[in-house]
N, C-alpha and C positions, 0 to 999 in steps of 0.2 A: 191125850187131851185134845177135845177137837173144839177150833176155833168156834166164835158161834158169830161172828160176820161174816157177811154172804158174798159170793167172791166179786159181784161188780163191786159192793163199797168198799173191801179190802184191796182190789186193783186199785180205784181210784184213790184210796189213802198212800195206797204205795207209789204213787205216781206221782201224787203231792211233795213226798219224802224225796223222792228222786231228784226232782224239779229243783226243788228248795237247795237243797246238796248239793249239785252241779252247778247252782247259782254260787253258791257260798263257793266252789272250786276254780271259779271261773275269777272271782271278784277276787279269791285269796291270790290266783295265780300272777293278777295284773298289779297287784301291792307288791309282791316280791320281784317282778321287773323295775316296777318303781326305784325300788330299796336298796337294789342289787346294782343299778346303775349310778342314784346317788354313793352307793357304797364303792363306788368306779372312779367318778368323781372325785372323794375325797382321798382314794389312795392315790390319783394322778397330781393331786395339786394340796397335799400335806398343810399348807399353807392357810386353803380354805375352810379348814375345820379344825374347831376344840376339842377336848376332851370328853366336853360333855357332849357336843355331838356327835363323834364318832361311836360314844358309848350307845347314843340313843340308837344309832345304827345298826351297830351289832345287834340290840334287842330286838328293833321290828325285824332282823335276817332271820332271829329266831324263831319270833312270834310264826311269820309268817310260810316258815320249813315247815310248819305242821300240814301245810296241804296233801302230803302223801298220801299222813293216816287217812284223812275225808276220805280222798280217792278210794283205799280198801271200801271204805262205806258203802260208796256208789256201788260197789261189786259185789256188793251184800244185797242191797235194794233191787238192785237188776235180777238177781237171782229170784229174791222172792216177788217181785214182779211179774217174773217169766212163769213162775207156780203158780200167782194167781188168773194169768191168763189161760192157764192152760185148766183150770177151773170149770 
């Protein structure tokens, strides 16, 4: 089955995809410094946190562990990125 985009506007879609991706990787990364350090916080000083915010904590630790898979993404995109230039 052969694609019927022409490889400049498949490059440029896929570079869109990239772009976007690595935003979202970059923005995911600096949540989970955030999260990780409140989560610092709260275990140094027991004191200054409830139950309900320690809970909230552990969730964005979770929410925001998903940045790995993204990353496989990028290395999916880059791949076909590299197909399309070579177009």
């Amino acid at each position: 089955m052969r694609n019927v985009m022409d490889g400049d506007r498949r490059q440029a879609s896929l570079e869109r995809k990239l772009h976007y991706i690595e935003q979202e990787i970059e923005r995911q990364q600096k949540a989970r410094t955030g999260v990780e350090q409140l989560a610092k916080v709260y275990e140094e000083q027991p004191d200054f946190v409830d139950e309900k915010g320690a809970n909230d904590v552990n969730r964005q630790l979770t929410e925001v562990c998903m940045v790995k898979g993204r990353q496989e993404n990028v290395s999916v995109y880059e791949k076909s990125l590299y197909k399309a230039r070579a177009i």
